[in-house]
N, C-alpha and C positions, 0 to 999 in steps of 0.2 A: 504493500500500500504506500502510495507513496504521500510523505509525510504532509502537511494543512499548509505549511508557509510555503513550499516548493513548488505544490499544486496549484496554488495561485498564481503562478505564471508558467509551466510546465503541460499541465492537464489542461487537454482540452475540452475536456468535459466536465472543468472545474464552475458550482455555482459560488459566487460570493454572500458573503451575510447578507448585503443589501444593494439591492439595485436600484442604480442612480441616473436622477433625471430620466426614469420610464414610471411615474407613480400613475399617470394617466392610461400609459396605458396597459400596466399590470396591473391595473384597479378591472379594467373595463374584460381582462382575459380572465381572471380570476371569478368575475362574473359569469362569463359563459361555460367555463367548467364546472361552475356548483350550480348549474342549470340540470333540472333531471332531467332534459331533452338532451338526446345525442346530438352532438354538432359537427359540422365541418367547419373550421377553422384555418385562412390559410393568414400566415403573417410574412407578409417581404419587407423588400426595400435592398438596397447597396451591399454588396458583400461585404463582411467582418464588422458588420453594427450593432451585433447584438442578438440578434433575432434568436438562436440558438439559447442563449443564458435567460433570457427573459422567460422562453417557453420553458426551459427546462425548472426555472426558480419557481412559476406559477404552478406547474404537476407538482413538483416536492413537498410546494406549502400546502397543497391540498391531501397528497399523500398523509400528512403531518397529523392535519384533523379531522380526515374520513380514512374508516378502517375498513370499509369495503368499495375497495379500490386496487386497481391493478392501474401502474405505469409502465409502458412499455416506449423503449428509443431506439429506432432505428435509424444508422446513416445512411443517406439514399447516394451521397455521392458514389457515381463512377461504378454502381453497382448494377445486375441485372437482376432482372423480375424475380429468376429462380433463387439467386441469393438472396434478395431481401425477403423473401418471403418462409427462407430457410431461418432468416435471424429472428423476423415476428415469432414464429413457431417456436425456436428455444427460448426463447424471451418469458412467452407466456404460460410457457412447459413447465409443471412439478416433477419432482425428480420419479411420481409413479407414472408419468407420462411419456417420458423421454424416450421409451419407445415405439413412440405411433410417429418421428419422426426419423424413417430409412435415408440413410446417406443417400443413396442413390435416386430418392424420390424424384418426379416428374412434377414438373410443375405445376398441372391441374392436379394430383394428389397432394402437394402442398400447401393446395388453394381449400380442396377438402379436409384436409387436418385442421386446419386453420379454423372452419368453418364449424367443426368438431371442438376443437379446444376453445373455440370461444363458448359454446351452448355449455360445456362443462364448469364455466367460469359464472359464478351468482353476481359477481364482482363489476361494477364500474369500468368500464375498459378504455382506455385515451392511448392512444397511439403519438408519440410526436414521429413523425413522417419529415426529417434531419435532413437540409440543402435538396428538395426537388429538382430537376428540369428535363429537359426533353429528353435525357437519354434514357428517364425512368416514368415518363408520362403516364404511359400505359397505366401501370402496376398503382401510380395517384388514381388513375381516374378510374377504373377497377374498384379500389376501395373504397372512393366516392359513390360507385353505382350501387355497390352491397352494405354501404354501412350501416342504412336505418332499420334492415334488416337484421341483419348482425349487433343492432345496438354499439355500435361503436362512435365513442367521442374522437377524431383525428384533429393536430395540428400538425398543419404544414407550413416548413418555411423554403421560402426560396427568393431570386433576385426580382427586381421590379419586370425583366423582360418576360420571366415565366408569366406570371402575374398577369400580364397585357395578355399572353399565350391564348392562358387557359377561359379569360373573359371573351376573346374573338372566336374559338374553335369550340368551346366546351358549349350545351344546350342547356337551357334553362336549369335542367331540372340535375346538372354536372355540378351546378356550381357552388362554390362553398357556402355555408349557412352566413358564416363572416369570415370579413378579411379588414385584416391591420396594419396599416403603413408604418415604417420604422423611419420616421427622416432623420437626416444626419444632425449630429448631439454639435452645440455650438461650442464658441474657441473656450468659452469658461467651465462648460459640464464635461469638455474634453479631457481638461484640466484637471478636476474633479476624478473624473472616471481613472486618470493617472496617479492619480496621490493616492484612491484606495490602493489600488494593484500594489503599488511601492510601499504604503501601512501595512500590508498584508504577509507578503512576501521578503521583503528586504529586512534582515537582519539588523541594520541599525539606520536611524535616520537619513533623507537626502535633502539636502539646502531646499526650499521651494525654488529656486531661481534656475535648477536643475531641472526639476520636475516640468517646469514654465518653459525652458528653453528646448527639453524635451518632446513636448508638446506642439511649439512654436515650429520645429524641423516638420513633425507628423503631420502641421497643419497645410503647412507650404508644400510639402512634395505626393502629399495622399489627399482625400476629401475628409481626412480625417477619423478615420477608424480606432475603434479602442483594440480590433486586432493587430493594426500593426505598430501600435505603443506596446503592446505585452511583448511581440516580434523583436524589438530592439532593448525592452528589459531582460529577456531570456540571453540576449547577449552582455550587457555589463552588469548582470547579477553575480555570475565566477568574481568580480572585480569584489562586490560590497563583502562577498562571504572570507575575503583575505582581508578583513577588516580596513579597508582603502578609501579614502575619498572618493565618489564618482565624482571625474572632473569632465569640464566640457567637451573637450580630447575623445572621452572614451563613448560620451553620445557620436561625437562626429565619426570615431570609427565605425560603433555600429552602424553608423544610419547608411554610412558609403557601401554597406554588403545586402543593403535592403533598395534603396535608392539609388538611381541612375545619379549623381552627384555632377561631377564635373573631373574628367580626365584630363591628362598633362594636356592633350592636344584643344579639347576645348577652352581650356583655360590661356591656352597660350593666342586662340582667335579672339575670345572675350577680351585678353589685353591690348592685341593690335587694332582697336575697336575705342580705345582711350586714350585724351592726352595724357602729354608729360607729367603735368602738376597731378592730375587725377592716378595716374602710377604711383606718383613719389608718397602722394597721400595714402593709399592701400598698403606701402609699406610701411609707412607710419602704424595706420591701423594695426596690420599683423603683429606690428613687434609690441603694440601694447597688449595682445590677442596671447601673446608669446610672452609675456612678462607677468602679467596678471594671469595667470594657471588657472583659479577657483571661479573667474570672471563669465561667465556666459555671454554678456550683452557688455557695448559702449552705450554711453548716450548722445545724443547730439550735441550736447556740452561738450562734451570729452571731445569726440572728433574733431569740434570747433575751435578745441584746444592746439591739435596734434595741426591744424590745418595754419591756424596762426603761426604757430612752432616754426614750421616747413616754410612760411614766406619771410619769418625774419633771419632763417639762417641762408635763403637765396636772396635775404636782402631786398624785395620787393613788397610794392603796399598788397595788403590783401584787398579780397575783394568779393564780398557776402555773395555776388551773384556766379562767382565763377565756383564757390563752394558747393551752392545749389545742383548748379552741372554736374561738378562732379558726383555730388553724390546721388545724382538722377542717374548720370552712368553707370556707376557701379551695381545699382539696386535694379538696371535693365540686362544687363550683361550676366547678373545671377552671382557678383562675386560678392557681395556684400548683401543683408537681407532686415528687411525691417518685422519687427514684431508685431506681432496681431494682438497682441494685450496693451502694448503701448507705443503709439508708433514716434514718439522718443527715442526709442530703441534700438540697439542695431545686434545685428551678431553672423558669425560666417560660419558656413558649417562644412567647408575643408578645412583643414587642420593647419596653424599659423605656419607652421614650420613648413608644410607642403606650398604654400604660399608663396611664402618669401623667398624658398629655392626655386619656383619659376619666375618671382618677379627681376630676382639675380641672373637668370638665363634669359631672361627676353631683354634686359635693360640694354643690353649692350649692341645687339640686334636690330633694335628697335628705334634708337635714337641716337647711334652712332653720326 
């Protein structure tokens, strides 16, 4: 078993104690589960929103306070009819059952087991029916067609495209009882949803300016998914358990194995793409990037520091509009990035040192 704090970012069929920023609409699913009408239920939206921990958190809590009840979970991905309906079967199987299902069955005697072990069951029966789509239509709309018969509760989840699918092909009488849109969680419940995973999981404290800056990459390079922030804590969680600081460094590593980032070669077109003063200023940038280690973010201040700095030792008047430019360029070019929680903010998410070694290999190149 694998241990409560590990599984909170490891398992993927990890529930948390509380789910955040869905109150509306696990109020409204929990509803239609403690309905004694059998339903179909389909819940979509964006891949890695949610949809999975919300369904599976609403069966548990009901699990919790009705004792005649069966949950069953099956993963629909990538599977065929005949598997998934091998899994439903062991699922709902007692150990005096587990021989009415033969390895070798055929699919339509699978379909009869199934149909068998549910009349055997006095029990409540909810199905979550785990990432649907076209490759396993069928086998949805199949248990669609038999469930009011079968008494069976199903939730399905799947992306907005299935969703559209199954409302333009499927006939009136296909269609799910309810369906739940999951839109995308905004920059603060993103936030939020980050700082559980990291209370949960992580062995000792992380700065929030981490957690913020964390978040801030996840927002800029994804729509924002709470699965691909768990994606990049699975990678500097090894870091927090050697007792270490997470530092900005080690988000930026992660995020460059997850994210298309910025390679020597783009980074070297985004530079020939910028003046001179606007370079010399990114180098500025970096090495306070490079000096301040624990630092996630400059401010505009700071910059407006490093920017003055740069013209009194070229010895020329500065000039608030050409600071503008630059840092219009830099934030179009992708090498520099402004925050979505404060856009004061700044922060880069290649690594200062990878920076600075190609702004020393183009300087020369470039402005000779």
């Amino acid at each position: 078993m694998i241990p409560q704090r590990v599984a909170a970012i490891y398992d993927p069929l990890y529930i948390p104690p509380k789910i955040c920023h869905r109150e509306k609409e696990l109020q409204e699913l929990q509803k239609i589960l403690s309905d004694n009408n059998n339903n179909n239920l389909l819940i979509y939206g964006p891949s890695g929103i949610g949809k999975t921990v919300l369904s599976r958190y609403a069966v548990a809590a009901l699990n919790k306070s009705e004792s005649d009840f069966t949950p069953v979970f099956v993963n629909f991905c990538y599977k065929r009819f005949r598997e998934i309906m091998y899994q439903i079967n062991s699922s709902i199987c007692d150990s005096a059952h587990l021989g009415l299902i033969p390895t070798g069955a055929t699919l339509p005697e699978l379909w009869n087991i199934f149909r068998r072990l549910r009349r055997s069951i006095n029990n409540k029966l909810v199905i979550i029916l785990d990432d649907v789509d076209e490759n396993n239509q069928q086998i949805h709309r199949k248990i669609l067609q038999e469930s009011k018969e079968l008494d069976i509760t199903t939730i399905a989840t799947a992306k907005v495209g299935y969703a559209r699918k199954i409302r333009r092909e499927y006939g009136t009488s296909l269609q799910p009882d309810f369906t739940l849109f999951l839109d995308l969680y905004s920059n603060t419940e993103l936030m939020d949803i980050t700082h559980q995973r990291v209370n949960l999981a992580f062995p000792s404290p992380v700065r929030p300016s981490i957690i913020r800056f964390l978040t801030d990459i996840v927002l800029e390079f994804d729509i924002g998914r709470p699965s691909t922030i768990i994606e990049i804590l699975k990678r500097i969680y090894p870091i927090s358990l050697r007792g270490v600081d997470i530092l900005p460094l080690h988000i930026q590593e992660a995020s460059s194995d997850i994210f298309t980032v910025h390679d020597e070669i783009s980074m070297i077109d985004s530079l020939a793409q910028i003046s001179l003063m606007t370079h010399l200023l990114l180098q500025k940038i970096a090495r306070v990037f490079q000096k301040y280690l624990y630092e996630p973010y400059m401010s505009l201040n700071e910059i407006k520091k490093e920017y003055d700095l740069l013209y009194e030792e070229l010895k020329v008047q500065t000039d608030s509009r050409e600071l503008h430019e630059s840092l219009k360029d830099l934030l179009r070019t992708g090498l520099l990035y402004q925050s979505h929680f404060e856009p004061d903010m700044f922060y880069i998410v290649v690594t200062p040192q990878k920076i600075l070694e190609i702004l020393d290999l183009t300087f020369d190149e470039k402005f000779e």
